[in-house]
DOTOR-481220 format. One line per 4 residues: number of its first residue (from 1); for each residue x, y, z of C-alpha. Coordinates in steps of 0.25 Angstrom, whole numbers, plus 5000, padded with zeros to 4 digits. Layout:
DOTOR-481220
NUM = X/Y/Z | ...
END
This chain:
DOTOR-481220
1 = 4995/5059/4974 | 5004/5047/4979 | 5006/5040/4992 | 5019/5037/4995
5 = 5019/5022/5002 | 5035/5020/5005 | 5048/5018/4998 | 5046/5030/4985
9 = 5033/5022/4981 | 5020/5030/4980 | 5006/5026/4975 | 4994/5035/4969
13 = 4985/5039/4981 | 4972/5035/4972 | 4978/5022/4969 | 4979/5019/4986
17 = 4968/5009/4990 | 4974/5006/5001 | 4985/5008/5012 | 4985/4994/5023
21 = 4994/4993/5034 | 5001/4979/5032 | 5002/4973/5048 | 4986/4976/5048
25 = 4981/4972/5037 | 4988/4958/5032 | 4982/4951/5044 | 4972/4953/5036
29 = 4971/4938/5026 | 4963/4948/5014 | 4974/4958/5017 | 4987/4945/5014
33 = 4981/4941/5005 | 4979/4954/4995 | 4994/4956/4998 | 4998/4941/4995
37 = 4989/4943/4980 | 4996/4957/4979 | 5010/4953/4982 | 5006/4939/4971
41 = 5001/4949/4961 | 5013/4958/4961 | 5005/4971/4967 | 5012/4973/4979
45 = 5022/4985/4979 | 5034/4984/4990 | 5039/4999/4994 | 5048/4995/5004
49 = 5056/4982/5009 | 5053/4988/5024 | 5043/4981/5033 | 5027/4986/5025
53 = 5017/4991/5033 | 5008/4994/5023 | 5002/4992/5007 | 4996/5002/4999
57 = 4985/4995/4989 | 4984/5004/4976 | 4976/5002/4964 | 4980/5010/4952
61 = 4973/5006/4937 | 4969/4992/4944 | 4983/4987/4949 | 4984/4986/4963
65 = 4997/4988/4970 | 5000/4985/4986 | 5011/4995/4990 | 5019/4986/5003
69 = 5023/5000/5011 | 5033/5001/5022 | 5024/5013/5027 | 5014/5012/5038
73 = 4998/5013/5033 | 4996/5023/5041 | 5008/5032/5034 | 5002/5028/5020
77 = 4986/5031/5025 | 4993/5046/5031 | 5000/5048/5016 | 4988/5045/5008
81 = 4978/5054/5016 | 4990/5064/5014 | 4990/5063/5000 | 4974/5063/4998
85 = 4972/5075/5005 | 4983/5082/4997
END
């Protein structure tokens, strides 16, 4: 199963660790700075030039990936509950 995250870009559901909303959470310092050391190391993932309002933290075979989405948390939370119950 896949979770659609914005733009024709979908990730595994069992490789999801995580869906954040951006405006809460990077007030965080822990928080800027994992998506300063992801953007460095090249694991971030842009779906969409638009203003993001979320990213989706994957891990699939040890490789970490940080999905920058377009889409509200809360739309990405409601899909993925969606696709686990299906």
């Amino acid at each position: 199963m896949y979770l659609h995250i914005g733009n024709n870009y979908l990730v595994r559901l069992s490789d999801v660790v995580g869906i954040f909303d951006i405006e809460n959470t990077t007030v965080d310092k822990c928080t800027k700075k994992f998506l300063e050391r992801a953007e460095r190391e090249k694991h971030c993932i842009y779906t969409t030039l638009e203003m993001p309002k979320s990213f989706v933290v994957t891990v699939r075979n040890g490789e970490e990936k940080v999905y920058i989405s377009q889409l509200a948390a809360g739309t990405l939370k409601k899909r993925l509950a969606e696709g686990i119950e299906s």
